[in-house]
Residue, then its C-alpha position, 0 to 999 in steps of 0.5 A: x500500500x502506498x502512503x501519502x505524509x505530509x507536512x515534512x520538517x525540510x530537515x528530514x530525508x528518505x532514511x528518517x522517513x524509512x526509519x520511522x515507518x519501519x516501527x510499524x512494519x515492512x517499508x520497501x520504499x520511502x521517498x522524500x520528494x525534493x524540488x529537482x532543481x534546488x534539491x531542497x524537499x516540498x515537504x511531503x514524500x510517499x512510503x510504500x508497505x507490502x503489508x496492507x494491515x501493517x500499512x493501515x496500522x502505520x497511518x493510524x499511528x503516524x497520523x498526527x505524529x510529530x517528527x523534527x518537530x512538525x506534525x505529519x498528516x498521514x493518509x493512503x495515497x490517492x492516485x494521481x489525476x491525469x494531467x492535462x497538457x493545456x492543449x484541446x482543452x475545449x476552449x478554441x475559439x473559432x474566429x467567426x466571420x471576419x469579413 
């Protein structure tokens, strides 16, 4: 199960998010996501559990939790909505009569 935390200290890296949900179970991965040009985190990452019992436990006790002094918001990962790309987005305008 993927697991969405937010409300990431700037300080905390993937290792301290790994180590922190390790208390409830197996973590595969876990991920601070980081800005790509400056590196610097935005604040949230994602941790993936196997266990989907395990996974749930982590977000029941992780919920509200505070880790480098923030409070984190713990929930299951939504899938993303489709992205659109700006184009035939429905609003071409026609030009009419021009004459």
């Amino acid at each position: 199960m993927r697991i969405f935390v937010g409300g990431i200290s700037y300080s905390t890296n993937s290792d301290g998010l790994r180590t922190l949900f390790a208390q409830a179970g197996e973590v595969t991965e876990a991920t601070v996501v980081e800005d790509k040009y400056s590196g610097q985190s935005k604040g949230f990452g994602f941790v993936e559990m196997p266990n989907a019992a395990e996974a749930q436990a982590a977000v029941g006790q992780f919920n509200g939790y505070s880790l480098d002094g923030r409070p984190l918001t713990v929930n299951e990962a939504k899938p993303r909505e489709p992205r659109s790309n700006g184009y035939g987005s429905g609003s071409g305008g026609g030009g009419g009569n021009r004459w």
